[in-house]
C-alpha positions as CSV (number, residue, x, y, z in Angstrom):
1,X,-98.1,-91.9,-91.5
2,X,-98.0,-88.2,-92.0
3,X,-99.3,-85.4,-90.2
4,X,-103.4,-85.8,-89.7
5,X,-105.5,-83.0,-91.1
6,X,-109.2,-83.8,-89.8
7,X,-112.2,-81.0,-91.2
8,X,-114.4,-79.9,-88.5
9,X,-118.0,-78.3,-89.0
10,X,-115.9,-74.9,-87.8
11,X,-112.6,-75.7,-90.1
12,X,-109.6,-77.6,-90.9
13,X,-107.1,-78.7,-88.0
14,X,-103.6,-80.2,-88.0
15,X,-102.3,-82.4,-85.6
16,X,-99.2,-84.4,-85.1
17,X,-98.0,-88.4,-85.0
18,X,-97.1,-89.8,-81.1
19,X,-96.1,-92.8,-79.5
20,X,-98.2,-94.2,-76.6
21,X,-96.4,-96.5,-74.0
22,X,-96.2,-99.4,-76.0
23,X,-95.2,-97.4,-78.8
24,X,-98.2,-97.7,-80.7
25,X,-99.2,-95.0,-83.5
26,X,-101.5,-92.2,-82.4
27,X,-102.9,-88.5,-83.3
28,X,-103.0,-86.4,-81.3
29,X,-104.9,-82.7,-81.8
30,X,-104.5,-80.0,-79.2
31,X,-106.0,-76.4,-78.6
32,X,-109.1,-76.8,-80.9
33,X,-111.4,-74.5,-79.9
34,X,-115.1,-75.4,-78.8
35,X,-116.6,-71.9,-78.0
36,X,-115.9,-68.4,-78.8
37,X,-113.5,-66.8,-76.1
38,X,-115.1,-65.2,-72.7
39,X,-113.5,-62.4,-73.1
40,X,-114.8,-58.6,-73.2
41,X,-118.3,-58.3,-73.2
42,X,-118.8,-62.5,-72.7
43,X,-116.8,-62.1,-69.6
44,X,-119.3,-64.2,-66.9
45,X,-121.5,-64.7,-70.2
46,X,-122.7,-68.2,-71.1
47,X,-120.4,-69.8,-73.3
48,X,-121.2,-69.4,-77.3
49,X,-120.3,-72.2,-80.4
50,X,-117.0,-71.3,-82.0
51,X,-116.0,-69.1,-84.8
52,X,-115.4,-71.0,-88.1
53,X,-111.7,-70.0,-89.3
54,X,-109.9,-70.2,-92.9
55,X,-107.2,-72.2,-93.6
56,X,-105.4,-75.2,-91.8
57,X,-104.9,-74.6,-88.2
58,X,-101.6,-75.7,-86.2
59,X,-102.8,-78.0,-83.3
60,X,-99.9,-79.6,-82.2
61,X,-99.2,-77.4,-79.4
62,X,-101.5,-76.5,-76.3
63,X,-103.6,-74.1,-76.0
64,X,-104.3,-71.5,-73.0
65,X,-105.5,-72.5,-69.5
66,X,-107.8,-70.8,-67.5
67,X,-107.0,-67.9,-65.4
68,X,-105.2,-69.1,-61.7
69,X,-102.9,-69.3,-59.3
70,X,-100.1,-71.3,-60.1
71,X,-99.9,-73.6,-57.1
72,X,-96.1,-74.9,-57.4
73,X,-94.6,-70.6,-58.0
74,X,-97.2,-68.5,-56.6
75,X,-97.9,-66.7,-59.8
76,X,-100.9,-65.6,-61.6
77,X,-101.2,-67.6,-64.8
78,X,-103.4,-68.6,-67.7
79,X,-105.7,-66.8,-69.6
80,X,-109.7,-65.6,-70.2
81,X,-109.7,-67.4,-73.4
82,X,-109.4,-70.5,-72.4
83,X,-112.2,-72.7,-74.1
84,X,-110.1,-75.5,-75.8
85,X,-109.9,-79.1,-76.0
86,X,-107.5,-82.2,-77.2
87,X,-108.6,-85.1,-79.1
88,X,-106.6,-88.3,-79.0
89,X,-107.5,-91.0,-81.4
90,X,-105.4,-94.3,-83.1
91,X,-107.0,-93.8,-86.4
92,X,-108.6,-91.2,-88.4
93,X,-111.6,-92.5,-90.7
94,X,-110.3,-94.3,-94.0
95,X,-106.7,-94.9,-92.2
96,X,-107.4,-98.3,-90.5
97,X,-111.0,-98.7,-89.9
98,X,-114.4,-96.8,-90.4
99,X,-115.6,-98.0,-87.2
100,X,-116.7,-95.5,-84.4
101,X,-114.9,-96.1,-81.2
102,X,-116.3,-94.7,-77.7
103,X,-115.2,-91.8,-76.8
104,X,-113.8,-90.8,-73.7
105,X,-114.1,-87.3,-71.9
106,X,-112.1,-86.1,-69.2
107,X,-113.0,-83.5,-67.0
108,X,-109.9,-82.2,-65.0
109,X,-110.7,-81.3,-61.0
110,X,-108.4,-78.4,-58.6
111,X,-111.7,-77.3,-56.3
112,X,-113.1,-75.4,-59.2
113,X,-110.1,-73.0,-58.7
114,X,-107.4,-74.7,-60.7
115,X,-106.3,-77.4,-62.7
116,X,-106.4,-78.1,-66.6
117,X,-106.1,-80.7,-69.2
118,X,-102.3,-80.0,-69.7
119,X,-100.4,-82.9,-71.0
120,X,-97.8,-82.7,-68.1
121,X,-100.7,-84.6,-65.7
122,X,-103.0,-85.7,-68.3
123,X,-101.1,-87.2,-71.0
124,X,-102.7,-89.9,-73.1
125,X,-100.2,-92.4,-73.1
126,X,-101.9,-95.1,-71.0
127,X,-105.7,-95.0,-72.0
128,X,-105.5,-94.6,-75.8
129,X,-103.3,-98.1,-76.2
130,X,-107.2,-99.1,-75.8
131,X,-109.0,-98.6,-79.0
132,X,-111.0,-95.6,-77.4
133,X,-111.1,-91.7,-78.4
134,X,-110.0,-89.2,-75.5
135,X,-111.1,-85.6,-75.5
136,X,-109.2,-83.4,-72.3
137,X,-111.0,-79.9,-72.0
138,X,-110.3,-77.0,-70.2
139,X,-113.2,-74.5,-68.6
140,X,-113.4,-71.1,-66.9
141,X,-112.7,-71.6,-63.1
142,X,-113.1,-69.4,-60.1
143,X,-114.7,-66.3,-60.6
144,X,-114.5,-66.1,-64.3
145,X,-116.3,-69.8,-64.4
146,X,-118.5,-69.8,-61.2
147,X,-119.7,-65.7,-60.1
148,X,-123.3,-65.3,-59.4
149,X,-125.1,-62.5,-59.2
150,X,-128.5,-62.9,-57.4
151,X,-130.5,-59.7,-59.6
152,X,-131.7,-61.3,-62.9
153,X,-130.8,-58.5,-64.9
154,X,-127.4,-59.1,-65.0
155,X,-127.5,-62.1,-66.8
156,X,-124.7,-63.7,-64.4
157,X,-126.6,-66.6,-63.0
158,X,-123.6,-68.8,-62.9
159,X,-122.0,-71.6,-63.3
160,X,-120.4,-70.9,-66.1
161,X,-117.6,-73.3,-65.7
162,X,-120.2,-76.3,-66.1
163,X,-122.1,-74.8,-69.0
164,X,-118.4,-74.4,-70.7
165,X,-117.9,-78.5,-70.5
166,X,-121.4,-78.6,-71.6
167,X,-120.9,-77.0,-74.7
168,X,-117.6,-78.9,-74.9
169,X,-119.8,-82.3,-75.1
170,X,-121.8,-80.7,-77.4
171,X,-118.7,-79.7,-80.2
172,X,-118.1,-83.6,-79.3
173,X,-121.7,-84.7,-80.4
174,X,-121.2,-82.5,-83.7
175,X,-117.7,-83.1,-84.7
176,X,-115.9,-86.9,-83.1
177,X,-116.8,-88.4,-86.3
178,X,-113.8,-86.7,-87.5
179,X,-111.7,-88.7,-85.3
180,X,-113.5,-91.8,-85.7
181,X,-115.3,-91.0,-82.3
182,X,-118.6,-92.3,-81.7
183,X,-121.5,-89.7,-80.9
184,X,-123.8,-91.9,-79.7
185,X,-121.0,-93.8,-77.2
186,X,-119.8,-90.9,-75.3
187,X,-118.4,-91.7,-71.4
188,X,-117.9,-88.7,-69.2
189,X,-115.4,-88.9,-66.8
190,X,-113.2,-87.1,-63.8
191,X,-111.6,-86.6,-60.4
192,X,-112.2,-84.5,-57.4
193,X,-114.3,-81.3,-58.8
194,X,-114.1,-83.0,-62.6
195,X,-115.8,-85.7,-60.8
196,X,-118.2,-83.7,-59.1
197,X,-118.5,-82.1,-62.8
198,X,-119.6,-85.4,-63.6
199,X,-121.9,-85.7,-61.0
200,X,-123.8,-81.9,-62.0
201,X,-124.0,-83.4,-65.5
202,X,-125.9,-86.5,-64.9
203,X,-128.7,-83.9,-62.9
204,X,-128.6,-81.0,-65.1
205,X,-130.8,-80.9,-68.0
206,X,-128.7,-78.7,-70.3
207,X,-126.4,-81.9,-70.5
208,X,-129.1,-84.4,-71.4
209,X,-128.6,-86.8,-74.6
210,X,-124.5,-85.4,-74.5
211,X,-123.0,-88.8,-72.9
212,X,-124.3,-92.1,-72.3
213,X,-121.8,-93.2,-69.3
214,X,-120.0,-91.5,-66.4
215,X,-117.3,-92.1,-64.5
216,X,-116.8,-90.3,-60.7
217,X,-114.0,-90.1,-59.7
218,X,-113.7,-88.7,-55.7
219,X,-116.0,-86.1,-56.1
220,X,-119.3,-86.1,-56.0
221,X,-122.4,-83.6,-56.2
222,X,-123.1,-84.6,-52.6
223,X,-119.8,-83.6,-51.0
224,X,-119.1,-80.7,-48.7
225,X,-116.7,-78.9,-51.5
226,X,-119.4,-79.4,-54.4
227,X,-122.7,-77.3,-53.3
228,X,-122.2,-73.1,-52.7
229,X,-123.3,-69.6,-52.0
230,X,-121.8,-66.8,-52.0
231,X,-122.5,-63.0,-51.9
232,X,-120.8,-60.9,-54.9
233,X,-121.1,-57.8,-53.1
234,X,-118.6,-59.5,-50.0
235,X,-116.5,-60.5,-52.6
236,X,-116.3,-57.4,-54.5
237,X,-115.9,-55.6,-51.4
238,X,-112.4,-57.6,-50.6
239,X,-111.1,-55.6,-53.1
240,X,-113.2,-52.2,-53.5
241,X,-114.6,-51.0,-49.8
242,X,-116.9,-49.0,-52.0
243,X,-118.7,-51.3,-53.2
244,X,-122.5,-51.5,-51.4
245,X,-124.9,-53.3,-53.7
246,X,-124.9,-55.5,-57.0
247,X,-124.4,-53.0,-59.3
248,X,-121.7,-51.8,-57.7
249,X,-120.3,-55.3,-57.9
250,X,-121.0,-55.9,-61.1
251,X,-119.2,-52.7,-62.3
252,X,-116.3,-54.0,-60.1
253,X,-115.9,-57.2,-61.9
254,X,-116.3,-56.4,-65.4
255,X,-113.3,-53.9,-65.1
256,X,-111.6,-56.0,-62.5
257,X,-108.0,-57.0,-63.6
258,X,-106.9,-60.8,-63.6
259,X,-105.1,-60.2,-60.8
260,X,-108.2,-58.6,-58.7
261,X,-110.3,-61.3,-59.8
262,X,-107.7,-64.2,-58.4
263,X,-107.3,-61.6,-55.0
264,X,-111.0,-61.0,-54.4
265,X,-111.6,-64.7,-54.5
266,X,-108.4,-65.3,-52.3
267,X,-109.5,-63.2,-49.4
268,X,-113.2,-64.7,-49.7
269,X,-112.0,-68.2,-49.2
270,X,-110.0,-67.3,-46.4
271,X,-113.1,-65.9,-44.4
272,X,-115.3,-68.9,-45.3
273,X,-116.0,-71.7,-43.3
274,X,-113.5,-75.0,-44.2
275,X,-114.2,-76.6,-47.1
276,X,-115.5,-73.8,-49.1
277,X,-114.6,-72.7,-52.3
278,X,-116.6,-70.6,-55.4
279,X,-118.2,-73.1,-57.5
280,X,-121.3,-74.6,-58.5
281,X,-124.5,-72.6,-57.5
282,X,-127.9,-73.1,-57.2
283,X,-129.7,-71.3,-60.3
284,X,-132.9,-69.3,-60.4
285,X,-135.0,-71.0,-63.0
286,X,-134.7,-69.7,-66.7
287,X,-134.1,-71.3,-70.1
288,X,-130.5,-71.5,-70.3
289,X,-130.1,-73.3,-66.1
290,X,-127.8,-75.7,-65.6
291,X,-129.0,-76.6,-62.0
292,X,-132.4,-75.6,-60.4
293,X,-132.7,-77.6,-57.4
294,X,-129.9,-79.3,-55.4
295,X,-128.7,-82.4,-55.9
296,X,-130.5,-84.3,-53.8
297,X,-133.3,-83.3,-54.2
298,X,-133.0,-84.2,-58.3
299,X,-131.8,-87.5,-57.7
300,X,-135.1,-88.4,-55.4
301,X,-137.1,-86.6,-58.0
302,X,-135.7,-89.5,-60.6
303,X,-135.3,-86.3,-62.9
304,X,-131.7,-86.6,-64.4
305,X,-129.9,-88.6,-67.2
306,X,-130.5,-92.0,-65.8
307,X,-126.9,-93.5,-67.3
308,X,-124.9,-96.8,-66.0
309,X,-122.5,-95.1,-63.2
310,X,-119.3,-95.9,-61.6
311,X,-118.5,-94.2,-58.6
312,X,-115.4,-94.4,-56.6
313,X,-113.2,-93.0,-54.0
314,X,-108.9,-94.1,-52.5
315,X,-108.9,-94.9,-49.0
316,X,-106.9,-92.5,-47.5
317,X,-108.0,-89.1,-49.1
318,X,-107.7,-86.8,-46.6
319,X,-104.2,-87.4,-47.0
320,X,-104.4,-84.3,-49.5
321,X,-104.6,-82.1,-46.6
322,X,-101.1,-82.9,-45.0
323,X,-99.8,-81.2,-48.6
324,X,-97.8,-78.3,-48.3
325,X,-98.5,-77.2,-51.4
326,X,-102.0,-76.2,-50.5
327,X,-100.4,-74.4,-47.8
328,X,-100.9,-70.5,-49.1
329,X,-104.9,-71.3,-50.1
330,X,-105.9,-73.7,-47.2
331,X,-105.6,-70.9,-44.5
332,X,-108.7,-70.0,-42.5
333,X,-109.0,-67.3,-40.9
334,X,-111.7,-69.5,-38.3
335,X,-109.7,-72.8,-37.0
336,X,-111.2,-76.3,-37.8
337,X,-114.1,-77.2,-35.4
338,X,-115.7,-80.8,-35.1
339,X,-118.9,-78.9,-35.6
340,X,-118.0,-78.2,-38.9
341,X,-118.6,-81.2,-40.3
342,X,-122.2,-80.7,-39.1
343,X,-124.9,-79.3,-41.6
344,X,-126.6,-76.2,-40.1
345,X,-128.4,-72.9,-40.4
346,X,-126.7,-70.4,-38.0
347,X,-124.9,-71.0,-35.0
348,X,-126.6,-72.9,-32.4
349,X,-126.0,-76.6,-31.8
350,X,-128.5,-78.5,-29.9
351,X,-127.8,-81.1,-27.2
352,X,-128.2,-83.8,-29.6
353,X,-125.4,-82.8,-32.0
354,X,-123.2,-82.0,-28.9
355,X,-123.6,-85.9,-28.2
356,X,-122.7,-86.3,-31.4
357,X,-119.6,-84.4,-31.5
358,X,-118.3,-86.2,-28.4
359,X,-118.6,-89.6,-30.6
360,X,-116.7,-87.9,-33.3
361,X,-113.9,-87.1,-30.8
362,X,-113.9,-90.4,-29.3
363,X,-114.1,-92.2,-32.9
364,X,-111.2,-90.1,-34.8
365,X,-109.0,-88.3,-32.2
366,X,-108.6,-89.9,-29.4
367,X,-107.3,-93.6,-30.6
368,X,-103.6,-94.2,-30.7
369,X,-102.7,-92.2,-33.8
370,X,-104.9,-88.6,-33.6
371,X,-102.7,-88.1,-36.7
372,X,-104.3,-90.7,-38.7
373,X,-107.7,-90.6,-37.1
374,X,-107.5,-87.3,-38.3
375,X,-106.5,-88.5,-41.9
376,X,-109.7,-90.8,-41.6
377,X,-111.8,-87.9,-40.6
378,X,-111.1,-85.6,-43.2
379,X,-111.5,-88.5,-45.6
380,X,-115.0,-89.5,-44.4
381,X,-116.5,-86.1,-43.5
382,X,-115.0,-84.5,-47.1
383,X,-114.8,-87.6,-49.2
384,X,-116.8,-90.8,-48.6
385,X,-120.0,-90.1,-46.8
386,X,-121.0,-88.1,-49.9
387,X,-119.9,-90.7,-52.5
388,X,-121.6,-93.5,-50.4
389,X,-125.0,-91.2,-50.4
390,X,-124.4,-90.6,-53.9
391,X,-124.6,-94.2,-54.9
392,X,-127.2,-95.5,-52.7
393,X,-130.0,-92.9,-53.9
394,X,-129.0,-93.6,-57.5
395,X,-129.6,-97.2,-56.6
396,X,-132.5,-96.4,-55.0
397,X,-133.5,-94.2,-58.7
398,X,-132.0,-95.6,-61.7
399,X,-132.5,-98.7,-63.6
400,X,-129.0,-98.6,-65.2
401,X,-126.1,-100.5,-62.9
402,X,-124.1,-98.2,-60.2
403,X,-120.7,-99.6,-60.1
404,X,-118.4,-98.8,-56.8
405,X,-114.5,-99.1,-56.5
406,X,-112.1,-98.0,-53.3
407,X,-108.3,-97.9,-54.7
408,X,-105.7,-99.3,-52.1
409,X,-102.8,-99.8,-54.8
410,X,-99.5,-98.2,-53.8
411,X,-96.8,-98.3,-56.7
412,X,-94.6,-95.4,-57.7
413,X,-97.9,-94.5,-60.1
414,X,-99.3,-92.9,-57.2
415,X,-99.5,-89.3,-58.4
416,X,-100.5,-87.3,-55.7
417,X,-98.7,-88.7,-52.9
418,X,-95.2,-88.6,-55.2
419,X,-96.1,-84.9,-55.9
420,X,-96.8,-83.8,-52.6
421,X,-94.0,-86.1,-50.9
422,X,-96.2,-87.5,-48.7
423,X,-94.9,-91.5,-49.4
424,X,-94.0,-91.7,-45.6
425,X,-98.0,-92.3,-44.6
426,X,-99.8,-95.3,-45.2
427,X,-102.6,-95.5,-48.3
428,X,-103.4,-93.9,-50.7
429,X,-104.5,-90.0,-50.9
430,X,-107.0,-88.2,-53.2
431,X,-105.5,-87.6,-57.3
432,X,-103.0,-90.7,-56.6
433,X,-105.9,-92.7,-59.0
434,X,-104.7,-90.1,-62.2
435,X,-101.3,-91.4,-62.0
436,X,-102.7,-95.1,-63.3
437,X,-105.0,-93.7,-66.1
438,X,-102.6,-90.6,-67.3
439,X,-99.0,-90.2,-67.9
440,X,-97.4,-87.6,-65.9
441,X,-94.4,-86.1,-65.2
442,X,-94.1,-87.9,-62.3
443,X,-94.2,-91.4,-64.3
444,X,-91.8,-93.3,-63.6
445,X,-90.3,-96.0,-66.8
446,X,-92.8,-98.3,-66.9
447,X,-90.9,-101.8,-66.8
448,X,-93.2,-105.1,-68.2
449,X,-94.7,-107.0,-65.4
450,X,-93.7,-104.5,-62.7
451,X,-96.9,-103.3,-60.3
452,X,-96.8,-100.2,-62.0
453,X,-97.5,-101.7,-65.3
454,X,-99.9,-104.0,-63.6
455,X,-102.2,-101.8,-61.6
456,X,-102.2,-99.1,-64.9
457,X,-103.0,-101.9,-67.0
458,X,-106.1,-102.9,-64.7
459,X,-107.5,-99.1,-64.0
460,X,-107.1,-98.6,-68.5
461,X,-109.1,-102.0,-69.0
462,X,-111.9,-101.7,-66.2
463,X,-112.2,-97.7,-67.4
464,X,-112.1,-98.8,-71.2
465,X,-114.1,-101.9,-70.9
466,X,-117.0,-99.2,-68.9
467,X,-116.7,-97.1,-71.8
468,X,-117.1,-99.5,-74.6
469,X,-119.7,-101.9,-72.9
470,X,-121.3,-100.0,-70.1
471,X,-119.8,-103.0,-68.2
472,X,-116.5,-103.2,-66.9
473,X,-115.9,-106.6,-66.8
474,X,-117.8,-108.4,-69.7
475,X,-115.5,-111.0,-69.9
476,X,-114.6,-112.6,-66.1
477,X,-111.6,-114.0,-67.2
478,X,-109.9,-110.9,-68.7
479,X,-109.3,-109.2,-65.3
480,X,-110.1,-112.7,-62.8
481,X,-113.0,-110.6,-61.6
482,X,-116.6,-109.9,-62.0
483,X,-117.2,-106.7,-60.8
484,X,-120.7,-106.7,-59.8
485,X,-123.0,-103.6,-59.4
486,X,-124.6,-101.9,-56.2
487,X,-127.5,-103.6,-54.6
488,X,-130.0,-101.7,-52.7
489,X,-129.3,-103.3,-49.8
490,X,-125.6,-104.6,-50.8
491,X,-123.2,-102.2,-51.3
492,X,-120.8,-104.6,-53.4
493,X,-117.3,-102.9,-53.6
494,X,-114.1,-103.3,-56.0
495,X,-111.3,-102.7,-54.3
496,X,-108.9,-102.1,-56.5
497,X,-105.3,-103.1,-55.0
498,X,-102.5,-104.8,-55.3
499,X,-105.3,-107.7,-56.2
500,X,-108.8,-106.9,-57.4
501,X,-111.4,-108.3,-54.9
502,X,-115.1,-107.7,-54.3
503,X,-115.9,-106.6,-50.7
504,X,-119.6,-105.9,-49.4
505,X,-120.7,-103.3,-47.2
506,X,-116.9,-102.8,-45.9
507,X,-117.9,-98.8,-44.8
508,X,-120.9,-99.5,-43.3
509,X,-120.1,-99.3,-39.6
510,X,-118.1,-95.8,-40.2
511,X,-120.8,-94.4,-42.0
512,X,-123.3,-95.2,-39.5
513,X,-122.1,-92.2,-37.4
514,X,-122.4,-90.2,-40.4
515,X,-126.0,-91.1,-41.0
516,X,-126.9,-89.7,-37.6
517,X,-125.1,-86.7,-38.5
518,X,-126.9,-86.0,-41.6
519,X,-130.2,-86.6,-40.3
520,X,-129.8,-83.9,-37.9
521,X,-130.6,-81.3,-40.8
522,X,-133.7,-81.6,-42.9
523,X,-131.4,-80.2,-46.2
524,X,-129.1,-83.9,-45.7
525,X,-131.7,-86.1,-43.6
526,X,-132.1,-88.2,-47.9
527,X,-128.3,-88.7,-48.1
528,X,-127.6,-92.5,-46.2
């Protein structure tokens, strides 16, 4: 097989010939532009269709990420034009077979700061020996992707990072025929922020008729890190004391260097309360919104893309706040409180959520291990609660099935953990789930039989099977399991560990102290 050449509605790409594990044949097609570059006068624009080009164009290498800081150096990397995506696929149409395959889109996560969909984490290896088509896109992150500017006039209403992977599903609606993708069998998928990405696209209306299954991974459009607001005047201000009103902030961050930009949203962080980043905003209503009301309030509406869901979350994801590489952008200048964890408007607590706070205590920090209660915390208050809220008011909303999984599988596949040497606690942390559906450079050689190639071969086939079916076990005796769906009174769980087994209602009793949090504030009193 020779180099692939696939025509696209915006011109003709080449790709290259790889191996995946196995050592099966695929193509693979990277930095193919889906949207004309933010740059210069688009800068904080709404993402536009590509330019069409002459001539072949070289895809086998990759393409720019977005602009960030490089958490392993320290440096300022990437780029503005960053709008590209790969496309992995076993066949091209006439090769093998005609037949359109469902196509699967990832959505990288990095708290809407960081990240992309570089081979070096997100390689295909493991999920195209399935006879599936991958897409990996980047988007515009941190201030480039997510500014807001409350005056209208501006045009900057935000969330421009989410419109960007909108318009990526839309090049994949006009062009995955090309790579023998089906249009009308698209599965959305991702982790942490991709996940919550996920989450934003089953509620926002721009993304409607673009997919037709989603997968969330540990991340949801109801967690703490997923919802924001923030003033571009105190962010401009970080940088430029001068600055006193929109238009001065405006002025500020059109001219604003990449390095400003990364700075201003540096020192903002640091002043905000834990758990706060810049990402998806609330939108005033005009044509071109990707959100209008918050999340929950669209998911009791019944007003989104009602699609078969899988939700999901590891058991010990706090762990990802014991890593020192988040060291240099976890800082706060305000020290952790128990209070944080409650939902609020201004400052007062009431004696009620003071009685609260002493249960917290006596639940987390003060067993035998404050360590690991504190682990558990940060996993429930950050993680969990949300996902569980998430699921039980789609339940409650759709007629497609909501699917549930907690991963306990340790194995040296377990990304995160490996990368942030943190193998010395028990569990496993948020991002260890990538390691069994991506190769990365952390992959160890995968020997036959070993638990490594078991546990990869079991996330592939119930992610695959989801994609293809809507149903990840269609056949009980492929995986020895029937994963069923969420009840509205039975919240039936896969946990996915060193066995696969079927739990129900295992979170309940922790999750009860989270219900009375949330229903001391009307804007959370719908979550459990």
């Amino acid at each position: 097989m020779s180099s692939p050449v696939v025509k696209l509605l915006q011109g003709t790409v080449q790709g290259a010939l790889k191996e995946d594990i196995y050592g099966g044949k695929y193509h693979s097609f990277l930095g193919i532009p889906y949207a004309k570059p933010p740059v210069g006068e688009l800068r904080f624009k709404d993402p536009l269709p590509p330019d069409s080009w002459l001539g072949v164009r070289d895809c086998t290498a990759e393409a720019n990420i977005s602009l960030q800081r490089n958490l392993d150096n320290g440096n300022i990397t990437g780029s503005e034009d960053c709008l590209y995506l790969n496309v992995f696929t076993k066949d091209l149409p006439n090769e093998q077979s005609d037949r359109l395959k469902p196509v699967m889109v990832w959505i990288h996560g990095g708290a809407f700061k960081s990240g992309s969909n570089s081979l070096l984490v997100f390689g295909p290896e493991f999920l195209i020996t399935e006879d599936i088509v991958l897409v990996s896109i980047n988007y515009r992150l941190g201030l480039l992707g997510f500014l807001r500017l409350k005056d209208s006039d501006f045009n900057v209403y935000g969330n421009m990072g989410l419109k960007d992977q909108t318009e990526a599903l839309r090049w994949v609606k006009n062009n995955i025929r090309s790579f023998n993708g089906d249009p009308n069998n698209v599965t959305i998928f991702g982790e942490s922020a991709g996940g919550a990405s996920v989450h934003y696209h089953v509620l926002s209306p721009l993304s409607r008729d673009l997919f037709h299954k989603a997968i969330i991974q540990s991340g949801t459009a109801l967690n703490n890190f997923s919802e924001f607001d923030h003033s571009s005047v105190q962010i401009a201000k970080t940088i430029d004391s001068d600055v006193r009103d929109e238009l001065d902030a405006w002025r500020f961050f059109k001219h604003a260097t990449a390095e400003q930009l990364i700075q201003a949203e540096e020192i903002y962080i640091k002043k905000t309360p834990a758990g706060k980043f810049i990402g998806p905003v609330i939108e005033k209503p005009h044509k071109k919104a990707f959100i209008t009301r918050r999340a929950i309030d669209i998911i009791a509406s019944e007003e989104y893309n009602k699609v078969p869901l899988i939700f999901g979350y590891t058991d010990q994801e706090g762990l990802v706040f014991k890593a020192q590489i988040f060291g240099s952008i976890a800082n706060r200048e305000k020290p952790f409180s128990m209070e944080d964890v409650f939902p609020r408007n201004g400052n007062k607590l009431s004696d009620n959520v003071k009685t609260l706070v002493k249960k917290l205590e006596n639940f987390y920090l003060k067993q035998n291990d404050p360590e690991a209660g504190r682990i558990m915390l940060d996993t429930d208050w950050t993680f969990l609660s949300g996902t569980w809220a998430s699921v039980k008011n789609h339940v409650q909303t759709s007629p497609y099935p909501v699917y549930l999984y907690k991963m306990t599988v340790v194995t040296k596949l377990n990304f995160f953990k490996i990368l942030a040497h943190l193998e010395q606690y028990p569990g496993v942390c948020h991002g260890d789930d990538i390691g069994y559906l991506f190769k990365t450079f952390t992959t160890p050689p995968i020997e036959p039989g070993s638990p490594e190639e078991v546990g990869l071969r079991r996330f592939v086939k119930l992610w695959t099977n989801f994609a293809t079916h809507g149903n990840p076990t269609p056949d009980h005796d492929e995986l020895g399991i029937t994963w069923k769906p969420v009840m509205i009174r039975q919240m039936n769980v896969l946990n996915i560990g060193e066995e696969l087994k079927i739990e129900i209602n295992s979170e309940s009793k922790r999750l009860a102290l989270w219900r009375e949090i949330y229903h001391q504030h009307p804007s959370t009193v719908k979550y459990l």
